[in-house]
KOLGU-4560 file (N, C-alpha, C; in nm, 3 decimals, padded with zeros to 5 digits):
<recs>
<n_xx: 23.850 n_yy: 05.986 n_zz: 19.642 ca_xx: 23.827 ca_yy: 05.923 ca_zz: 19.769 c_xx: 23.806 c_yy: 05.774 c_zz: 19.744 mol: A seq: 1 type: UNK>
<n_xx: 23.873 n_yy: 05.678 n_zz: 19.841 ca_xx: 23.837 ca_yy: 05.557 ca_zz: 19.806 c_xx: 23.792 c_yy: 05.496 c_zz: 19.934 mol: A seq: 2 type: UNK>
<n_xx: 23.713 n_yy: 05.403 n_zz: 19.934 ca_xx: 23.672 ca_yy: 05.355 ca_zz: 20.075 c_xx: 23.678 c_yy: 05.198 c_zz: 20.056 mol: A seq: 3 type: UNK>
<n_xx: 23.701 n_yy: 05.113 n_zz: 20.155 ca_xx: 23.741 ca_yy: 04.980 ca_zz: 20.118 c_xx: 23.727 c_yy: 04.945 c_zz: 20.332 mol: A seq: 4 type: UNK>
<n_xx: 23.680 n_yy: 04.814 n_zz: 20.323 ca_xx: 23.662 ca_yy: 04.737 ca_zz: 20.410 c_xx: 23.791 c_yy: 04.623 c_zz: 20.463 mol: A seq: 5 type: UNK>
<n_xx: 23.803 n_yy: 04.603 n_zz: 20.555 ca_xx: 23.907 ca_yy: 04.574 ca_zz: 20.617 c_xx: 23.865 c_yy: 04.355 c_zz: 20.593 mol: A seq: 6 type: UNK>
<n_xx: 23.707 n_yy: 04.384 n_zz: 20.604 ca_xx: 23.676 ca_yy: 04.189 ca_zz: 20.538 c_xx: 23.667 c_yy: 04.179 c_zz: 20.426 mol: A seq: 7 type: UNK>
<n_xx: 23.734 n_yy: 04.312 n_zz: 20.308 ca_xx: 23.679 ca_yy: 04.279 ca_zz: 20.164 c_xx: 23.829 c_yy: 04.175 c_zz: 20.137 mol: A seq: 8 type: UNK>
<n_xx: 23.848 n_yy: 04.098 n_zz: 20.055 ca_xx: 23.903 ca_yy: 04.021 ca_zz: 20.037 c_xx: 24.042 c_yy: 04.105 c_zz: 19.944 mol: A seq: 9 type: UNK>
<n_xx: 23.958 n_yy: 04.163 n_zz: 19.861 ca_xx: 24.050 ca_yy: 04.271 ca_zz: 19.770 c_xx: 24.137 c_yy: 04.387 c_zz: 19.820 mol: A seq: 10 type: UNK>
<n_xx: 24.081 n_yy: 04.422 n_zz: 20.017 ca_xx: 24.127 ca_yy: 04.566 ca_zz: 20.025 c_xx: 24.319 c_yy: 04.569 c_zz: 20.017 mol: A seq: 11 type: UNK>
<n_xx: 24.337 n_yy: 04.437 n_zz: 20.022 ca_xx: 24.511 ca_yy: 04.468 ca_zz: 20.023 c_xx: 24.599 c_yy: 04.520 c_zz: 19.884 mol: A seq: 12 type: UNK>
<n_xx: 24.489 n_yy: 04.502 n_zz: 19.789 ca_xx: 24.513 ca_yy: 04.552 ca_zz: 19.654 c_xx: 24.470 c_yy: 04.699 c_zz: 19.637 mol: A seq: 13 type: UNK>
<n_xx: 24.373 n_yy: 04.737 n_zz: 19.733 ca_xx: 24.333 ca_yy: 04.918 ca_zz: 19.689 c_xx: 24.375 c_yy: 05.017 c_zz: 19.788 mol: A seq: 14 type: UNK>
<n_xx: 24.334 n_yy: 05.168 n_zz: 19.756 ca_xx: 24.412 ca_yy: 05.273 ca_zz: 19.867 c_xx: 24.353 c_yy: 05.231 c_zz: 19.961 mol: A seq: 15 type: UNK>
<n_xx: 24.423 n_yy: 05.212 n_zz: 20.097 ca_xx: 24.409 ca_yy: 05.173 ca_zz: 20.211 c_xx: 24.499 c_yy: 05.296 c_zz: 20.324 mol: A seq: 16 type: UNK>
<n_xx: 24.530 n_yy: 05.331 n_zz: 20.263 ca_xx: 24.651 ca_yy: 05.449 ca_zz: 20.332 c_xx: 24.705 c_yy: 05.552 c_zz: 20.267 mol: A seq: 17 type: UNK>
<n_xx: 24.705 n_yy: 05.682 n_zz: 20.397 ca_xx: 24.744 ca_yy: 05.797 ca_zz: 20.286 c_xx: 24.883 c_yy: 05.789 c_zz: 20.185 mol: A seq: 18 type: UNK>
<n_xx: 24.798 n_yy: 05.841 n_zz: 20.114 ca_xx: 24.913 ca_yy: 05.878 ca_zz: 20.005 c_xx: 24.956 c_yy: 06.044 c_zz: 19.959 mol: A seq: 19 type: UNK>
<n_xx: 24.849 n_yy: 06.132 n_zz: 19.934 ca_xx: 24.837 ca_yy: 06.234 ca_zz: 19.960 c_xx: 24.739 c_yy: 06.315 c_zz: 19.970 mol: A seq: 20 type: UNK>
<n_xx: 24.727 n_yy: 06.441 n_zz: 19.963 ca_xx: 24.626 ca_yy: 06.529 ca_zz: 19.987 c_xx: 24.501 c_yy: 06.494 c_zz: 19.907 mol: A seq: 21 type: UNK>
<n_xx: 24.592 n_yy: 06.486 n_zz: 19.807 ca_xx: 24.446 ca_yy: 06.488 ca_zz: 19.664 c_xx: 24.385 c_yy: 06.334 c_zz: 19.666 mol: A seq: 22 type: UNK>
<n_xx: 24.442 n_yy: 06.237 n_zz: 19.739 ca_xx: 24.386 ca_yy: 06.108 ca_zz: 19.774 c_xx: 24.315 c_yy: 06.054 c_zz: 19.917 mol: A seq: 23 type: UNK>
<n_xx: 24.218 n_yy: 06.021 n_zz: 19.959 ca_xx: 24.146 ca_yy: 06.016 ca_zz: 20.064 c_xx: 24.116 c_yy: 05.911 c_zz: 20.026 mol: A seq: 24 type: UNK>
<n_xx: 24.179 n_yy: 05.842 n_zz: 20.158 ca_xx: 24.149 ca_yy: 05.681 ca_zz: 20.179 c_xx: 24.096 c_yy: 05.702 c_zz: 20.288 mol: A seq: 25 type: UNK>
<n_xx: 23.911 n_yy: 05.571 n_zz: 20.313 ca_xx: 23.936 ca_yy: 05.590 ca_zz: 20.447 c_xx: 23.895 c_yy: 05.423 c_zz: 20.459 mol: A seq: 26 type: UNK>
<n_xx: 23.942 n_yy: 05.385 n_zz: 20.524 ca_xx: 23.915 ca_yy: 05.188 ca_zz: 20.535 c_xx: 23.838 c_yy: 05.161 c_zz: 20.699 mol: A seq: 27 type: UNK>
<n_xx: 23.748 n_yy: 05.097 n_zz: 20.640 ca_xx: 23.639 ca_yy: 05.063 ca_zz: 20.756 c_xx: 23.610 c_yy: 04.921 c_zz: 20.802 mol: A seq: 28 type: UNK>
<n_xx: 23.675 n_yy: 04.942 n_zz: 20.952 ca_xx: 23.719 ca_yy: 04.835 ca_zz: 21.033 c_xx: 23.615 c_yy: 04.767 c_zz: 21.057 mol: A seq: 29 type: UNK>
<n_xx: 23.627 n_yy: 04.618 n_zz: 21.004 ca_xx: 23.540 ca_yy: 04.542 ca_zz: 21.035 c_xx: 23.401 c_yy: 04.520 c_zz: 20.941 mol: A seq: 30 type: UNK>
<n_xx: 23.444 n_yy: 04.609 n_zz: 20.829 ca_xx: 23.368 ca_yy: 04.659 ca_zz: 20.705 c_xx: 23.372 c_yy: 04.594 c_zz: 20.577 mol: A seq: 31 type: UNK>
<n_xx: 23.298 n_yy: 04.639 n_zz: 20.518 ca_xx: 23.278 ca_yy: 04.536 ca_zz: 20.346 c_xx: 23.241 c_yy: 04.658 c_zz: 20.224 mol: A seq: 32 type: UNK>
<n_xx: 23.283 n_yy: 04.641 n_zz: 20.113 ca_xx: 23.344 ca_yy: 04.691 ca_zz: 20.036 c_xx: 23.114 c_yy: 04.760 c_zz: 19.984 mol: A seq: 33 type: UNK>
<n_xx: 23.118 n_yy: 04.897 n_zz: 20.019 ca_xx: 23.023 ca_yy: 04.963 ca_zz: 19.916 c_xx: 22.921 c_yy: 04.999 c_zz: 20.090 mol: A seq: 34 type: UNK>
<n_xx: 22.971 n_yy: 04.883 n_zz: 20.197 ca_xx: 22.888 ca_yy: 04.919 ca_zz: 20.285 c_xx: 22.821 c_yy: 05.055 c_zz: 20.353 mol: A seq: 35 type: UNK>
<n_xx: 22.966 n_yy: 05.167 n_zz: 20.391 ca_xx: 22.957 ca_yy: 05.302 ca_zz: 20.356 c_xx: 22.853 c_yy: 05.360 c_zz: 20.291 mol: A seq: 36 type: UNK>
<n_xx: 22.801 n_yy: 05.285 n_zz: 20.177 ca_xx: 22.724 ca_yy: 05.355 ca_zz: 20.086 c_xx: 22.578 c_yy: 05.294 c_zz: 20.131 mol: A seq: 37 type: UNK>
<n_xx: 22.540 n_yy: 05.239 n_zz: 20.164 ca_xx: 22.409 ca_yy: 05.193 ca_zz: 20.152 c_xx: 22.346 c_yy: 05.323 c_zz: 20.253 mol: A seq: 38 type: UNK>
<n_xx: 22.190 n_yy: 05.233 n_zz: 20.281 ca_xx: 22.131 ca_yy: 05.339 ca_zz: 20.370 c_xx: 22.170 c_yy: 05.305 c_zz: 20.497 mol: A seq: 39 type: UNK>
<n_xx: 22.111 n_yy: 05.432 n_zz: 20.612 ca_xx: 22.164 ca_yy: 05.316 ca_zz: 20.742 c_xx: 22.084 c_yy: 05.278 c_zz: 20.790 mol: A seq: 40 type: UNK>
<n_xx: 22.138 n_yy: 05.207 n_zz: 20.892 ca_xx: 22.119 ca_yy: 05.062 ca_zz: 20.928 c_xx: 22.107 c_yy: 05.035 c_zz: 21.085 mol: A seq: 41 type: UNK>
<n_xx: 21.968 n_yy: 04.984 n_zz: 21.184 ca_xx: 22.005 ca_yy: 05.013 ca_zz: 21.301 c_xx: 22.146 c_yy: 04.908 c_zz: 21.342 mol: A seq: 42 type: UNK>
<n_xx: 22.209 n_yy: 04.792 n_zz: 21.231 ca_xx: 22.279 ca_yy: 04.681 ca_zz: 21.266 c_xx: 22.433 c_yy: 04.789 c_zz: 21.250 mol: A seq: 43 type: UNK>
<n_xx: 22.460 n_yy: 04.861 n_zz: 21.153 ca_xx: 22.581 ca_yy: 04.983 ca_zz: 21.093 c_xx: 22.636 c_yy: 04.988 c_zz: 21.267 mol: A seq: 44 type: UNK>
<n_xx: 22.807 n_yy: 04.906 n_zz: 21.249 ca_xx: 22.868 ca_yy: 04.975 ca_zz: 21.367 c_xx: 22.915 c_yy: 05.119 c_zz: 21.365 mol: A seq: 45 type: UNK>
<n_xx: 22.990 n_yy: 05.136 n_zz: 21.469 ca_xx: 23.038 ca_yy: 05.282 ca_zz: 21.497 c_xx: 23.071 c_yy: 05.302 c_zz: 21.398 mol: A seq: 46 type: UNK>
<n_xx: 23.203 n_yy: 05.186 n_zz: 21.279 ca_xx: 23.307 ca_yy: 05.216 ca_zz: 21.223 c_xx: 23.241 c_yy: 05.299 c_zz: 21.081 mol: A seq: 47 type: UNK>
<n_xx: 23.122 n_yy: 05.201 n_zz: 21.027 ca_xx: 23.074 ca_yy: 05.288 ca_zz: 20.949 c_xx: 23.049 c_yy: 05.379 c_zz: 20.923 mol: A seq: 48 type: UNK>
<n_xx: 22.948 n_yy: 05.410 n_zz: 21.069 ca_xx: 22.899 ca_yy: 05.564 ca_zz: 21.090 c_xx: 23.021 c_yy: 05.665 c_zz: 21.106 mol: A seq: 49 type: UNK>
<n_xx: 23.159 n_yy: 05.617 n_zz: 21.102 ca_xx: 23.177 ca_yy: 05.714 ca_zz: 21.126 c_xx: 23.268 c_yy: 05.748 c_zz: 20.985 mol: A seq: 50 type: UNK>
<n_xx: 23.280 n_yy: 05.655 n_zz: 20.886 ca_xx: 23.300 ca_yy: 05.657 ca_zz: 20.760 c_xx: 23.226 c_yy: 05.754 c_zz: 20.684 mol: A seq: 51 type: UNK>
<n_xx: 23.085 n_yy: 05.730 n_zz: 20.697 ca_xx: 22.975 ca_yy: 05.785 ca_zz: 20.619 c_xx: 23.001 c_yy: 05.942 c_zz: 20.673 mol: A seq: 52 type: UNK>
<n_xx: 23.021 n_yy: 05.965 n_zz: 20.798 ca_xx: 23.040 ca_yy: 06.163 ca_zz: 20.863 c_xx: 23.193 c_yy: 06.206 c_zz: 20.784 mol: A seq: 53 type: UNK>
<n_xx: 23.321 n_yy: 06.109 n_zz: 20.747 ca_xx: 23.402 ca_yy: 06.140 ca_zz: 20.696 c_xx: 23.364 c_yy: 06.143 c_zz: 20.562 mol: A seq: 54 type: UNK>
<n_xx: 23.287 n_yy: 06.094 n_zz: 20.543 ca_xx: 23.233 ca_yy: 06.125 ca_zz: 20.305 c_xx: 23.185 c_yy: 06.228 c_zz: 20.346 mol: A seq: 55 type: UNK>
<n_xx: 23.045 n_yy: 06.305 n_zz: 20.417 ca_xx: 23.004 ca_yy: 06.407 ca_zz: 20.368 c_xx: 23.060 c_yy: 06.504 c_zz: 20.448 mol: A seq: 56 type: UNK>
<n_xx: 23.151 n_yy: 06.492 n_zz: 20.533 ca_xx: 23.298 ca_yy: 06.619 ca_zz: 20.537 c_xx: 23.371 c_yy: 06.659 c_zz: 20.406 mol: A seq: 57 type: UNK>
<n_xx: 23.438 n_yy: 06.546 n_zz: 20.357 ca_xx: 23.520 ca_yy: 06.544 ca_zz: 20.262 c_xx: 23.430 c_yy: 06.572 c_zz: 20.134 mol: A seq: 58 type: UNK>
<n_xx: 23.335 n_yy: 06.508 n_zz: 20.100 ca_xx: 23.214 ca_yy: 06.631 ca_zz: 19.975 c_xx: 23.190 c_yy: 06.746 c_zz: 20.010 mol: A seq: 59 type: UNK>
<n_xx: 23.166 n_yy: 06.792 n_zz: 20.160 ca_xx: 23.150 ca_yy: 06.915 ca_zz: 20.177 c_xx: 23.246 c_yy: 06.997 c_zz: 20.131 mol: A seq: 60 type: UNK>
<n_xx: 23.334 n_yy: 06.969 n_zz: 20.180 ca_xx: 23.520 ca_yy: 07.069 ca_zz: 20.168 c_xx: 23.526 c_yy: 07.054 c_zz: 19.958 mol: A seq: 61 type: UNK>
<n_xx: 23.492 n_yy: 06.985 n_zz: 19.917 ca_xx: 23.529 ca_yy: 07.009 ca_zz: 19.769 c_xx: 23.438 c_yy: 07.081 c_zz: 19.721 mol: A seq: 62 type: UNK>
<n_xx: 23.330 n_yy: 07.061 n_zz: 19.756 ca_xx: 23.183 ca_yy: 07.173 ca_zz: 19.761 c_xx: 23.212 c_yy: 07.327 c_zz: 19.770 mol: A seq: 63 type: UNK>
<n_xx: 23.286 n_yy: 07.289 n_zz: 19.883 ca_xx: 23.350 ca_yy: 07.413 ca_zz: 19.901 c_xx: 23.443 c_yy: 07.521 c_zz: 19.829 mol: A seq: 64 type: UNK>
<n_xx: 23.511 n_yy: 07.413 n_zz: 19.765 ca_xx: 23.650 ca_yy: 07.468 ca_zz: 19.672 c_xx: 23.576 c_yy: 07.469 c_zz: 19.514 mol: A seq: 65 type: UNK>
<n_xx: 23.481 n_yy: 07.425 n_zz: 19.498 ca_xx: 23.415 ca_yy: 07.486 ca_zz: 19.339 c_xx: 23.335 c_yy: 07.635 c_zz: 19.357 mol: A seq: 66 type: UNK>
<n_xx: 23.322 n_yy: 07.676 n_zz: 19.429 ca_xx: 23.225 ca_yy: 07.787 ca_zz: 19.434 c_xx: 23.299 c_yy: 07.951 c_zz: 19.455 mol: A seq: 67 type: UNK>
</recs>
């Protein structure tokens, strides 16, 4: 999974778009590179929040497939 911000300066160099199954890009509009990850935030727009519900979908579902 890669996650990348649409103001990081770098995101035109990383996955930004699907490629395939086994790759999960998700790029967050209006976002900065690790933001996703912090804690939240009452300032965290939608775009984040809704980044952060797509990570622990996508950990869930592999969670899923080890057991």
């Amino acid at each position: 999974m890669s996650s990348n911000g649409d103001l990081d300066p770098w995101s035109s160099g990383g996955v930004t778009k699907f490629i395939s199954e086994s790759v999960v890009s998700i790029l967050i509009k209006e976002g900065a590179h690790h933001l996703d990850l912090r804690s939240d935030n009452k300032d965290d727009t939608s775009y984040v929040r809704e980044a952060r519900t797509r990570e622990v979908n996508i950990i869930k579902e592999w969670l899923q497939l080890t057991v």
